[in-house]
C-alpha positions, -999 to +999 in steps of 0.1 A: +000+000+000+034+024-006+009+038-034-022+044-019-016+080-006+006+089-035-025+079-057-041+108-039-020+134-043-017+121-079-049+129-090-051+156-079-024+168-097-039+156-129-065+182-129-042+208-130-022+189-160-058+182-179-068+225-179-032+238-189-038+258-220-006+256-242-025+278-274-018+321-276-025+327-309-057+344-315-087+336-338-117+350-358-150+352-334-175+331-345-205+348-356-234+329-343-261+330-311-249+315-283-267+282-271-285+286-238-305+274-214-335+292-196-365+295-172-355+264-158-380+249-131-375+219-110-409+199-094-410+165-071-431+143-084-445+112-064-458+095-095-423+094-110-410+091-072-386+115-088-380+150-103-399+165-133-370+195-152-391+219-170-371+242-191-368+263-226-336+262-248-325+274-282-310+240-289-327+215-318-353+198-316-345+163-318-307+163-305-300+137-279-286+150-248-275+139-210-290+157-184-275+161-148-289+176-118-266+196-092-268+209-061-251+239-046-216+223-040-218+211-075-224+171-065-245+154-090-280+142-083-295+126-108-291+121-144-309+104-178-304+106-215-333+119-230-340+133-270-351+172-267-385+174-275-406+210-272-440+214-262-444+255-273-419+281-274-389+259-275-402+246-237-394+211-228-395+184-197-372+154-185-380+133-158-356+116-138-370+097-117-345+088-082-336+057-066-336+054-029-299+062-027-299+096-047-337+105-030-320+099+010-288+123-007-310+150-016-313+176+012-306+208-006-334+222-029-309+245-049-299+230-076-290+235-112-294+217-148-267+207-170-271+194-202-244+176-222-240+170-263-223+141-272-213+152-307-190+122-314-219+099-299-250+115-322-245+088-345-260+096-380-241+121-404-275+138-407-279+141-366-245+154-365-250+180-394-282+194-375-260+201-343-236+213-363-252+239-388-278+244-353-274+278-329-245+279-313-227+244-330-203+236-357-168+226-355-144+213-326-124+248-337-152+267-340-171+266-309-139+266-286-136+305-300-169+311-296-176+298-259-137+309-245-153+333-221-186+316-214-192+307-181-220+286-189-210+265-217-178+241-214-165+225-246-147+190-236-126+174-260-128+142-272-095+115-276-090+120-313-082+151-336-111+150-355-128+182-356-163+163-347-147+148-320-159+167-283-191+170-261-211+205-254-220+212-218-244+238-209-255+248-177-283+270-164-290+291-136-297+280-104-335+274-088-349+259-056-368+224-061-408+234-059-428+205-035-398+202-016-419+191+013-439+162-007-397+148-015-390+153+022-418+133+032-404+106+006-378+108+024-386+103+055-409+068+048-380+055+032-358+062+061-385+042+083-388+009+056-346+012+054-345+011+093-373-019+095-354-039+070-323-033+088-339-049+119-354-079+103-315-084+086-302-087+120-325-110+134-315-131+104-283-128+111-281-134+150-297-169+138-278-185+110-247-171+085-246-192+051-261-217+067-245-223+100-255-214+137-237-186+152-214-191+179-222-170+209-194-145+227-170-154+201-133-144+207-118-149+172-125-150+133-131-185+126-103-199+102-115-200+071-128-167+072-092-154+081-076-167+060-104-156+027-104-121+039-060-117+048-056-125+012-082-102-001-067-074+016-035-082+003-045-085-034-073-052-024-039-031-014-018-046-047-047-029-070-045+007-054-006+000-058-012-006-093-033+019-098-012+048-077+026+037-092+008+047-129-011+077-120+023+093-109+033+082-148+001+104-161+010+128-134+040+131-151+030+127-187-003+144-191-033+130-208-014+125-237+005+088-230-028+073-246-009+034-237-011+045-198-048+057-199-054+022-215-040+006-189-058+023-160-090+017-173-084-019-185-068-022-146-098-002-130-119-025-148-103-058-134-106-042-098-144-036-106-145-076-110-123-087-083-143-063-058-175-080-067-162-118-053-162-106-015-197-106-011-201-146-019-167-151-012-165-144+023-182-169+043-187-151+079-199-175+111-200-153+141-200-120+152-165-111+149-164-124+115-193-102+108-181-071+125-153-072+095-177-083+070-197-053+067-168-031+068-154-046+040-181-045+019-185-007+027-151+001+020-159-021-012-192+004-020-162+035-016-140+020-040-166+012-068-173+048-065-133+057-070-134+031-101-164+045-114-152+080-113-116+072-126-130+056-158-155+085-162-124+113-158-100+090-185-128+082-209-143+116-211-108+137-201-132+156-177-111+162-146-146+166-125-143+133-123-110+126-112-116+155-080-144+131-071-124+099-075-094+117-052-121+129-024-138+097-021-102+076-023-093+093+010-121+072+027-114+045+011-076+045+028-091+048+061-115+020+055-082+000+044-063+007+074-092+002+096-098-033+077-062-041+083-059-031+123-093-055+123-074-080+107-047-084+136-071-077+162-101-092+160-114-088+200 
């Protein structure tokens, strides 16, 4: 685990590498209406169990878009795919609809819509020529110039040269969810059915583990289950070594070594599958096995949130991404070190 807080520290630095700006020569404006997005309005709805986004948008009709709810310290809420389709006066509605994770998350009603144009991912030549001859589209080139100084639009680039090759973001301005109270009372029954389940699960498991009868006042992790879970920390800490000893090679060589972004994403990948084998794997029998159990599989939850963020930040060279992956890898290294003390003490 010699890696593990260098991995850290190393993406971090990556953001920094991902926004340098190495162009000073100057270029033609761009005559053309910016894109925007406005009169945004943000509704809970309990026949959705989920949020209805009602805005209006100079954008194309048809163009297929991501769209991401924030709130105010920019973390992600929700988010769907959906085709833009008006109603009157270029006004349109997504719904995203929230699963019990996001809906218990959601405390703040300010929050803000960003929508995201997948140019490279449009598809059809005729899909692509509508964004591109559309308000506010057109070349890679061209829309860099024109949206340099917008605060509200972000052009990422994609991982080729071609000039169709990057995503449009847009964002709007911020408003507070309307029927707040109707989402916190959702919230609040699904706190009490989480809690009731949570009982029943251990009744079940002060009975019988995979079969077996637990062993009452136990004083030590039975053997096999020892033995399982010292070798899955070991190989656990060999991944973040992995993964930390070639971040400090991007740190070093920018987003452009395309050989060591392959390999962190085929490696991330390959951590995804070993972390899903715990679950069966591990074969807890008594309480101290199971004190252990469930703090390996919430470390395990923290890390498939670091993977899943550090494929997002390579793939689409957004260094959003990688912030999140950095933030939530901190816990992660607690969690580890916890896991290990656990390990050689189990009273």
């Amino acid at each position: 685990m010699k890696n593990l807080h260098k991995l850290l520290f190393v993406l971090i630095s990556i953001l920094y590498l991902s926004g340098c700006d190495t162009s000073s020569s100057a270029r033609p404006t761009v005559e053309k209406e910016d894109i925007h997005i406005s009169d945004s309005r943000v509704f809970y709805n309990e026949e959705i169990e989920g949020l209805l986004v009602w805005f209006t948008s100079n954008l194309e009709e048809g163009l297929d878009v991501n769209a991401t709810l924030y709130d105010s310290s920019d973390a992600p809420i929700a988010t769907t795919d959906a085709v833009l389709e008006y109603f009157s006066d270029h006004e349109t509605r997504i719904s995203m609809p929230l699963t019990e994770e996001e809906l218990a998350h959601l405390k703040d009603p300010d929050v803000y819509l960003e929508l995201a144009i997948e140019v490279r991912d449009i598809g059809s030549p005729s899909k692509n020529q509508q964004f591109l001859s559309a308000v506010g589209g057109g070349t890679k080139t061209s829309v860099m110039e024109q949206y340099a100084d917008s605060d509200d639009v972000v052009i990422v680039e994609g991982s080729t040269s071609d000039e169709f090759d990057y995503a449009m973001k847009v964002t709007a301005d911020p408003v507070l969810i309307r029927d707040f109270e109707l989402l916190q009372q959702a919230q609040n029954e699904a706190e009490a059915e989480a809690e009731a389940e949570a009982v029943a699960v251990v009744d079940v498991e002060e009975e019988v583990v995979e079969g077996e009868v637990l062993v009452d006042e136990p004083v030590h992790y039975s053997d096999d289950f020892n033995a399982y879970n010292a070798k899955y920390y070991q190989h656990f800490g060999n991944y973040e070594d992995l993964l930390g000893s070639n971040f400090e090679i991007l740190a070093m060589d920018g987003f452009g070594n395309q050989n060591i972004l392959d390999d962190l994403i085929r490696w991330t990948q390959e951590f995804d599958e070993f972390l899903d084998v715990y679950e069966d794997g591990a074969k807890p029998l008594n309480e101290v096995d199971l004190a252990l159990y469930h703090h390996t599989l919430t470390m395990i939850d923290q890390q498939r949130t670091v993977n899943r963020n550090v494929i997002l930040g390579l793939t689409e060279y957004d260094e959003y991404y990688l912030l999140e992956a950095a933030n939530e890898l901190a816990s992660v290294v607690d969690l580890f070190l916890e896991g290990e003390d656990l390990l050689s003490r189990p009273i």
